[in-house]
C-alpha positions in Angstrom: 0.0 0.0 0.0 1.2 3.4 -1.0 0.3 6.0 1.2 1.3 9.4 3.0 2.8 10.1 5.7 -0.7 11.5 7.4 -2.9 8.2 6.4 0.1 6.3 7.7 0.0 8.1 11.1 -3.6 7.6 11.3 -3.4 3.9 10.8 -1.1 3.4 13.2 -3.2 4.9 16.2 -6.5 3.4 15.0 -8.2 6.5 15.3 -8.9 9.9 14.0 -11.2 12.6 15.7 -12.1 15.3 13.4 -14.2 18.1 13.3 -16.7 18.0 10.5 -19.4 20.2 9.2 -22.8 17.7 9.3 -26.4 20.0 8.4 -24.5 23.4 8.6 -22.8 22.6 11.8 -19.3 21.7 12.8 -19.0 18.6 15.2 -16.3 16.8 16.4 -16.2 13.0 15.1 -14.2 10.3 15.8 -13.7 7.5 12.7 -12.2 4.7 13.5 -9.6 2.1 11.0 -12.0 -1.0 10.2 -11.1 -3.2 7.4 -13.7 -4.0 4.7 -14.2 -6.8 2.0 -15.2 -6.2 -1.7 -14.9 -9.7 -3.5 -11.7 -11.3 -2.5 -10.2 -7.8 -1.4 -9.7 -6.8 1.8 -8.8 -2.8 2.5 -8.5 -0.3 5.1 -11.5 2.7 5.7 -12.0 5.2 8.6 -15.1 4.3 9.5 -18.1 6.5 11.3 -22.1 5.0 12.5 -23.2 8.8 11.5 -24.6 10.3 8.5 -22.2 13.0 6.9 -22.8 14.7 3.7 -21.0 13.3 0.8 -19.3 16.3 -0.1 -17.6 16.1 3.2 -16.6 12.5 2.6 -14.8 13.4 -0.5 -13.0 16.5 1.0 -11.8 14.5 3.9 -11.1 11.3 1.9 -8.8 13.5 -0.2 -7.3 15.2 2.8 -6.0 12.0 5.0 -5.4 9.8 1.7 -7.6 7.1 3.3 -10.7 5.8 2.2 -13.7 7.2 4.4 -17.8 5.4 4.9 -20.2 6.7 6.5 -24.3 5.7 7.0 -25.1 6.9 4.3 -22.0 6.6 1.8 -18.6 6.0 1.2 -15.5 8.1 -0.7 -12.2 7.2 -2.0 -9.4 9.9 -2.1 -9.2 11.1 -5.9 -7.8 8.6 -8.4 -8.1 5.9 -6.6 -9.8 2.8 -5.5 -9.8 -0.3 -3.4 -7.3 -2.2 -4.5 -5.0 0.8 -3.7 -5.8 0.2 0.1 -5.4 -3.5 0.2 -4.8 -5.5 3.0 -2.8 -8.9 3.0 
């Protein structure tokens, strides 16, 4: 896996807490590293039970270089995919 320095930090301690803005208000959220399976693939996420807009998913997915799902979604940093998160 191929990842920055940031994402890397993150996985390391498991969690992140991160302040997000969910229905036009900032919140402090905590995601946590959960591995996932698509077919025979297993990959990394930071995880999160709430619902967050998706437009917030994609600018934080982009920001930490990690994969980031939600309730209601899920976003990959830009130009990439699963298989660039892969666990063995």
């Amino acid at each position: 896996m191929d990842i920055s320095k940031t994402a890397e930090s993150i996985l390391k301690s498991g969690t992140l807490k991160r302040r997000i803005n969910r229905a036009g208000m900032f919140q402090q959220m905590t995601f946590k590293v959960v591995t996932r399976t698509i077919g025979n693939i297993k990959y990394v996420v930071l995880s999160t039970e709430r619902t967050i807009d998706l437009s917030e998913l994609v600018k934080m997915a982009n920001e930490t270089g990690l994969p980031v799902e939600a309730q209601n979604g899920k976003a990959f940093p830009e130009g990439k995919s699963a298989m660039d998160f892969k666990t063995e």
